[in-house]
N, C-alpha and C positions, 0 to 999 in steps of 0.2 A: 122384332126386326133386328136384324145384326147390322151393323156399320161394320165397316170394312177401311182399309186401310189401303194406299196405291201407291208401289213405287215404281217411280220410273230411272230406270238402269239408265245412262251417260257417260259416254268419255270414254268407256272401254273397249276391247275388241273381238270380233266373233273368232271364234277360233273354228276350225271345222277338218280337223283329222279322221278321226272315225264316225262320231256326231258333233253336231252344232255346239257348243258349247261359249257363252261369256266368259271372258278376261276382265278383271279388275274394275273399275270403273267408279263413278261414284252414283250416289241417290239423293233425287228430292221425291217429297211425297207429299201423298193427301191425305190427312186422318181421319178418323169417324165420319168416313164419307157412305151417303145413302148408297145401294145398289142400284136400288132403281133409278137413282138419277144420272147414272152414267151415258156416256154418249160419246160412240166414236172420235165424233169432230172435237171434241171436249178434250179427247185423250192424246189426239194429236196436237191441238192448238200447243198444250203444255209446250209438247217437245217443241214445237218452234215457237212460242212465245216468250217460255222462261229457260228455256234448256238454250236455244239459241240455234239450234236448225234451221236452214235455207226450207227444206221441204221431208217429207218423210214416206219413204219407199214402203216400207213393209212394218208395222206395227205386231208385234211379238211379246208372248206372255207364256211364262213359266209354269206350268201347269204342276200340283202337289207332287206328281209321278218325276217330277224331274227332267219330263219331256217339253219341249218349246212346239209352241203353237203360233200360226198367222191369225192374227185378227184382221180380217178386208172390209170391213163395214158392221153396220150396227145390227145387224144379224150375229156376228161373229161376236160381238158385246154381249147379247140376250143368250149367247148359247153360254159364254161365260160365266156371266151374273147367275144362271142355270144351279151353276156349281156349286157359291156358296153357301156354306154353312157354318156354324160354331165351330167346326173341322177347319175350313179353307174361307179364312179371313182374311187375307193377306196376298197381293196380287200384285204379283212382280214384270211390269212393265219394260222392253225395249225395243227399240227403234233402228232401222238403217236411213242414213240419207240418200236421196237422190245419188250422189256422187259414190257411195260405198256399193260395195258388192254385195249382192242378196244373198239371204241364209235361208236354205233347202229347207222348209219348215212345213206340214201338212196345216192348210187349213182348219180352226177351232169346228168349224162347223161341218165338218167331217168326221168329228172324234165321234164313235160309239158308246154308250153306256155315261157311268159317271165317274170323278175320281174316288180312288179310296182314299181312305184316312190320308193325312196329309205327312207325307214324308221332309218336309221343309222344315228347319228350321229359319224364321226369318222375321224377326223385329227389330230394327235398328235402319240406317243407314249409311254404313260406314264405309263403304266401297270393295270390300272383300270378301270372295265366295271361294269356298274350297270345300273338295268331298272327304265326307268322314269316311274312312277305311273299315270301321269296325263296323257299320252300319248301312254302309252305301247312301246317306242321306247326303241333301247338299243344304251346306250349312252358308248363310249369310251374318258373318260378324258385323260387328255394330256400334255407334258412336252417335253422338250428337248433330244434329241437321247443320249442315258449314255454307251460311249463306257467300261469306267470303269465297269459297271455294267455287259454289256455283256463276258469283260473278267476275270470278277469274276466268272459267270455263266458258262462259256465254262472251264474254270479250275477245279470248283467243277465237273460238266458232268465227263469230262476228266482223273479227279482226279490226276491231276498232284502233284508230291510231290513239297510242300515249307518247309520253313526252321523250319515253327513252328508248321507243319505238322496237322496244323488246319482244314482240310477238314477229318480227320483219328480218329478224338476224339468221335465221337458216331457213332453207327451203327444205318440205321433207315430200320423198317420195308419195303419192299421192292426195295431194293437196288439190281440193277443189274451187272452182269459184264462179257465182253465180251467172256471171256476165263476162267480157272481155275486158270493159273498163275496170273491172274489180282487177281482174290478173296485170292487168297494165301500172295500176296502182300501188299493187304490189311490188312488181317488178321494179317499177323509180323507188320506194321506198326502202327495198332491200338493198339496190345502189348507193342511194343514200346511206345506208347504216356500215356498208364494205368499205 
């Protein structure tokens, strides 16, 4: 059996010029996690349990080819899990919310055939992907897991108030919020900080 390993991309932004492509961002993961025990709802909870999502639109996975796939359900899971092997251990996870813009992605359960070899480089989690030139592979550089970092991130999402109410001091163009009273709260809070 191989154990696999799952990250899930956060924080960064789709870029979509010519194709879809991630910006930046950072990773938390799962390691030596069974295949077979995967599950949709499992992969989504993360993103809004520990990532800190309101709700999650469209579930997205990197496929060896360097092509992005829609995962819509636990069909789209089993077509994945399909995939690996000692080649393609490593499954690169991301997410849009409710509030962001969808990224033009063919459903997984539409791909024909299988992947080849794996053109990825990808063990770590350091939040930086950039394509090698000499090779056309995309590479993901890598660092140590930053729980810190996750729960700075899942606080801004969240917008939890702190005492220096640091996350309330600018508004940025497309800022969403789950409810009315959220935005209203924002609103006196960011008066408060002006």
């Amino acid at each position: 059996m191989v154990e696999v390993t799952i990250y899930f991309h956060h924080g960064g932004e789709w870029l979509t010029s010519i194709e879809s492509h991630y910006d930046r961002g950072c990773v938390t993961y799962w390691k030596g996690y069974d295949p077979d025990l995967i599950s949709f709802i499992d992969l989504v909870n993360e993103y809004i349990n520990k990532v800190g999502f309101v709700s999650v639109q469209e579930l997205i996975v990197l496929a060896p080819t360097g092509k992005y796939f829609e995962i819509l359900d636990n069909e789209g899971v089993r077509t994945l899990t399909s995939f690996i092997s000692t080649e393609y251990k490593s499954i690169h996870l991301f997410a849009t919310e409710d509030c962001e813009l969808s990224v033009d992605v063919t459903d997984i359960v539409m791909h024909d055939g299988s992947f080849p070899l794996s053109p990825i480089v990808n063990e770590g989690t350091d939040c930086s992907e950039s394509e090698d030139d000499s090779n056309n592979e995309m590479v993901f550089s890598c660092s140590d897991y930053d729980t810190d970092e996750l729960e700075n991130f899942v606080t801004k999402k969240k917008r939890n108030i702190t005492e220096s109410l640091q996350y309330y001091k600018e508004i940025v163009k497309g800022m969403a919020f789950k409810d009315i009273a959220e935005a209203k709260q924002f609103r006196k809070l960011y008066a408060l900080v002006k």
